[in-house]
N, C-alpha and C positions, 0 to 999 in steps of 0.2 A: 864444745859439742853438747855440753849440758842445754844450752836450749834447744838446740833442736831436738831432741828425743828425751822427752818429762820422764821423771820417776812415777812409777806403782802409785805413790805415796802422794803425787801431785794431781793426779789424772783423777785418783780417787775423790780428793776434797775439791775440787774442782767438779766433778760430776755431784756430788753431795751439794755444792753452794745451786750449781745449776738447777738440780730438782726442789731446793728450796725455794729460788725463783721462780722457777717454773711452777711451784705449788703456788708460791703467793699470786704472779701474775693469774693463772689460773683462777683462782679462787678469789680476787680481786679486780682485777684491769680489762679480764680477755672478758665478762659479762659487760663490763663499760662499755670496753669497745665493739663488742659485737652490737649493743643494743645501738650505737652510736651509728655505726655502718647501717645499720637495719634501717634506723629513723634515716639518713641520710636516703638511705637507698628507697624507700617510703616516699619522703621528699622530694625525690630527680623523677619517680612515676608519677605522683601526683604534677607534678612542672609539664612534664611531658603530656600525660591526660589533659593536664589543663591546656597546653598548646593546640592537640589535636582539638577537643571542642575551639578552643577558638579559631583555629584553620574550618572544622565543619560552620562554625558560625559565618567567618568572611564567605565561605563558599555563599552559605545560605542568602549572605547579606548583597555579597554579589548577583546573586541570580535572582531576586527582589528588585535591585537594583535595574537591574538589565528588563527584569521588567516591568518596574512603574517607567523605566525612558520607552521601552515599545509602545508601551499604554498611552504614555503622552506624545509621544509621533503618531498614534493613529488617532487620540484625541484631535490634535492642531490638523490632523490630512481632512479629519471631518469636519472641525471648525472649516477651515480655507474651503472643503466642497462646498458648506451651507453658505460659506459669504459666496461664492461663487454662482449657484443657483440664484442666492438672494440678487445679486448684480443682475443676470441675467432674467429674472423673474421682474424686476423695475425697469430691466432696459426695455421689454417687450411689454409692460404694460405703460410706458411711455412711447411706444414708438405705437401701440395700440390707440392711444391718447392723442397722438401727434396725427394719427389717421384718419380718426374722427374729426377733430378740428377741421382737418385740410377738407374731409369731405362735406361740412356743414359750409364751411367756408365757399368750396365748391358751389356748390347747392343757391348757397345766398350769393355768388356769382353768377350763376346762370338765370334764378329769379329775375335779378339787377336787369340781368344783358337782354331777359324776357322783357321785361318793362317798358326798357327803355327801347327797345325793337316794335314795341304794340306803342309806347307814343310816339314813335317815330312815324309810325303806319299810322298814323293814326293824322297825326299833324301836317304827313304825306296827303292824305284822302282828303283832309278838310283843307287840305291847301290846292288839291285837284278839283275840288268844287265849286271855291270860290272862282279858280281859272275857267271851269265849264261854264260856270256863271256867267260869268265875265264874256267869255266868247259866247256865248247864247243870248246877249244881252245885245253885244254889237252885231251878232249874225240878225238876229232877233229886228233891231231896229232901223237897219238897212233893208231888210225883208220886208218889212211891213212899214215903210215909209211911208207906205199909200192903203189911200180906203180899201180899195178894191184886194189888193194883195190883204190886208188883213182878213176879210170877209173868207178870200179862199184859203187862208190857214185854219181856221175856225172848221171850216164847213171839214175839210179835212184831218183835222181831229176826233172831231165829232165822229165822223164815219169809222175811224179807227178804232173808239171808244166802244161804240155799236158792235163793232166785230167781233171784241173779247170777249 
């Protein structure tokens, strides 16, 4: 039963060696370790501050992010309009081009088909003349086979001449 219930005389030196410790730790250890804690605890807010800046930085870097790609999707939408415009701006001034031709072409078609409609008339009338010739020639010389029939072609020109 002696350990369980110390002497007067135990409890005493036993509280004396404790306060010694306790003085030394005090007065030695517990400034160590408080300063140690402190830098420590110094350290995990600094870790921490420094996380949050760079959580604020990713935010930052993300919404940068986010939007030089909006900048360049509406870059490339207006590249693709201007190539779009531009196709449409060459197809219309080649179908402009293609118009022209067709109409010059036109044009120096109908001249052609002019031309060749006035030689046509043309080689018509001098081929109608030669045939009027030709039939005034044989009416002509059956007509006036004889003296007398020429004399009254004459007289009758004449008269007609007279009248205009």
């Amino acid at each position: 039963m002696n350990l369980i219930t110390p002497d007067f005389g135990l409890i005493f030196w036993m509280l004396i060696g404790f306060g010694i410790l306790f003085f030394i730790l005090a007065k030695f250890a517990w400034p160590i370790i408080t300063k140690a804690i402190s830098q420590r605890e110094e350290y995990i807010q600094e870790q921490l501050d420094a996380a949050d800046t760079v959580k604020k930085e990713m935010k930052n870097l993300k919404a940068e992010h986010h939007q030089l790609l909006q900048e360049a999707k509406e870059e490339r939408d207006k590249i693709l309009a201007d190539a779009r415009k531009m196709v449409e701006k060459m197809n219309e001034e080649a179908r402009i081009l293609r118009d022209k031709e067709h109409d010059a072409r036109m044009a120096e078609t109908k001249i052609a088909i002019q031309n060749e409609k006035m030689k046509a008339l043309t080689d018509i009338k001098n081929e109608i003349a030669l045939l009027s010739i030709d039939v005034a020639e044989k009416i002509l010389s059956e007509e006036l086979s004889t003296q007398t029939k020429q004399e009254e072609m004459i007289s009758k020109w004449v008269n007609e001449l007279n009248l205009n």
